[in-house]
N, C-alpha and C positions, 0 to 999 in steps of 0.2 A: 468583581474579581480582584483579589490580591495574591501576593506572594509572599515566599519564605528565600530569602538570600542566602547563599556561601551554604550550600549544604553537601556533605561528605557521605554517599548513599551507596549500594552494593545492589547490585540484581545478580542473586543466586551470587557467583564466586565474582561477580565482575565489580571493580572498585571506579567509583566516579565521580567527583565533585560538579556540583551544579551549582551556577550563580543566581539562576532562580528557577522556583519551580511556583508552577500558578496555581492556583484556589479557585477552582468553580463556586460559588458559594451557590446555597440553594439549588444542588444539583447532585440529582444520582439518589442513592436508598442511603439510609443514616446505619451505619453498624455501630454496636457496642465494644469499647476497646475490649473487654475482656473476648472479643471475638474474633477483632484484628490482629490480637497478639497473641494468638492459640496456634500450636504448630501444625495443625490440622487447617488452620484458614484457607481457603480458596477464594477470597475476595480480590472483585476488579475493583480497585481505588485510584486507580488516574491510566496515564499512558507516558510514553518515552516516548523521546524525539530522535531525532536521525545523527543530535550533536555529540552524543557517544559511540558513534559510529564515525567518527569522523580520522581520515589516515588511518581507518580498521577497515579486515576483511568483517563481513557480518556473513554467517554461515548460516541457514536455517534450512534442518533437516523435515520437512514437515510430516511425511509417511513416520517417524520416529518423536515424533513432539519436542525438537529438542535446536537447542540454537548457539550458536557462539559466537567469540570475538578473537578476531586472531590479528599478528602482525602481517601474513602473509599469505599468498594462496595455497593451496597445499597441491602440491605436483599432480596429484590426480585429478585434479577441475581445472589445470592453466590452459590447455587446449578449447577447450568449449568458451572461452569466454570472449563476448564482445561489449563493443566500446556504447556509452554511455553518459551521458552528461549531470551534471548536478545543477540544481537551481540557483538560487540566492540563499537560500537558507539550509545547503547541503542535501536536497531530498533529489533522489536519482530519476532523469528522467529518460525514456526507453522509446527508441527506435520501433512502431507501427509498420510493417512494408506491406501492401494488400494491392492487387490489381498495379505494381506496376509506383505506387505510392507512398510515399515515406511521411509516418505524420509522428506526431510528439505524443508519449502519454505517461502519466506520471506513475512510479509505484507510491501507493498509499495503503498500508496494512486497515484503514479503518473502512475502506472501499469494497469488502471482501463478499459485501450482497453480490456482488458484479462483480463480471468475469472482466466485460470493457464497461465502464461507466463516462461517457461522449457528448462531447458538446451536440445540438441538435443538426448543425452542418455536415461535423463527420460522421452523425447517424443514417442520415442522408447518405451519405457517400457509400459506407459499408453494406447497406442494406434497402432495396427497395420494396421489400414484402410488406405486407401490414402487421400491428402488435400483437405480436402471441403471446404475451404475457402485460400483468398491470402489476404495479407494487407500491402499496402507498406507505410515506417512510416519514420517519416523524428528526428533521433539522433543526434543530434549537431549538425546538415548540412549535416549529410550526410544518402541516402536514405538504408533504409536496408531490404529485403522480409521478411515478416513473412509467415507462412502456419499453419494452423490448422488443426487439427483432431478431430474427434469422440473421446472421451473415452467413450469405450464399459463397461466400469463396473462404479458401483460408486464406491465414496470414501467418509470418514471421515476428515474432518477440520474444526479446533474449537469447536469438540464434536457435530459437525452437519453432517449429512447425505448431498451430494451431488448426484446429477445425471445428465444426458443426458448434460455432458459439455464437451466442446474443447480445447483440450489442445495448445498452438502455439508456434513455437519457430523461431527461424530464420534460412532462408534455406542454408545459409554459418555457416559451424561451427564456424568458426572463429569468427562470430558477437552475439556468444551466452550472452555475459555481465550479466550470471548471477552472483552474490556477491560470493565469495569466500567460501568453508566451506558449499554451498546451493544446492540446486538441482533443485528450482525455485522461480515464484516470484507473488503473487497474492495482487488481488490490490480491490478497492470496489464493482466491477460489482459481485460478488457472495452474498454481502451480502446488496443489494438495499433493499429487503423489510424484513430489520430485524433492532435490534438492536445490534452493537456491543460493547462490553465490555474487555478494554482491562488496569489489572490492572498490571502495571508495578511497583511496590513496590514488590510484590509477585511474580510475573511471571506468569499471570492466563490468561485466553484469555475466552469469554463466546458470544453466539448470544442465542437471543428473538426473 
């Protein structure tokens, strides 16, 4: 892996300098420039981090495919929104309440197979049914089983009511990878027909 330093880059109208951005080398489909610089491209060529987000509201309307950055919340989401923690590296991490318990789980946009993706403890916890679903999922190269469960109760995150979801974790404990300090990891599939609001200046997190 290496990087490119002190770069001045734009996603759609949003202006951002980065002091480095990293290189997978030997990774992902190879395109031809004259295909990456076609104004028709729709090519996935890397991912953004949470650091442009950072003292930003990040808006993401998902029923509408559409996202933004703002300096502040906009009147009509300030009521709905609850409190929220950031980690070490600025990435939000979100209040679990189920049966009476408060656990930690991270938002991660890349986590989006899973509704909740759980260490194998709090999979335990949420769910005592057997796996109604298998998924096998390919981690840097290598393959690793996920299994999913029923959770029989709801729960609370982001100040919203969940239900009838499956929690999954990996069936070796050893390959749990959840973030240190967590207890799991949820990604966008929970909040497809909403919008989210997540102002990271204040530490608030809110769904419409």
């Amino acid at each position: 892996m290496y990087y490119l330093s002190d770069l001045n880059l734009a996603i759609g109208s949003i202006p951002f300098h980065s002091r480095a951005v990293f290189i997978e080398q030997n990774f992902g489909e190879k395109f031809l420039s004259d295909s990456v610089l076609s104004d028709s491209s729709q090519h996935t060529i890397g991912t953004i981090g949470v650091d442009i987000c950072r003292d930003k509201v990040l808006i993401i309307d998902y029923p509408h495919h559409r996202l933004c950055l703002a300096g502040s919340v906009p009147a009509a989401y300030q009521a709905s929104l609850s409190p929220i923690s950031l980690d070490g590296q600025g990435r939000p991490i979100l209040s679990l309440d189920c049966k009476g318990k408060t656990y930690k789980v991270e938002f991660d946009c890349g986590s989006s197979m899973f509704p909740i993706l759980a260490s194998s403890k709090l999979s335990d916890q949420l769910s005592d049914a057997p796996a109604a679903d298998t998924i096998h999922i390919s981690s840097w190269g290598k393959t690793i089983t996920m299994t999913g469960r029923p959770i029989k109760d709801s729960f609370t995150l982001a100040g919203h009511r969940f239900g009838n979801v499956e929690v999954y974790s990996a069936r070796e404990k050893s390959e749990d990878n959840i973030p240190g300090g967590c207890d799991g990891i949820t990604g966008n599939v929970l909040f497809l027909d909403k919008v989210l609001i997540i102002d990271f200046r204040n530490r608030k997190i809110g769904l419409q």
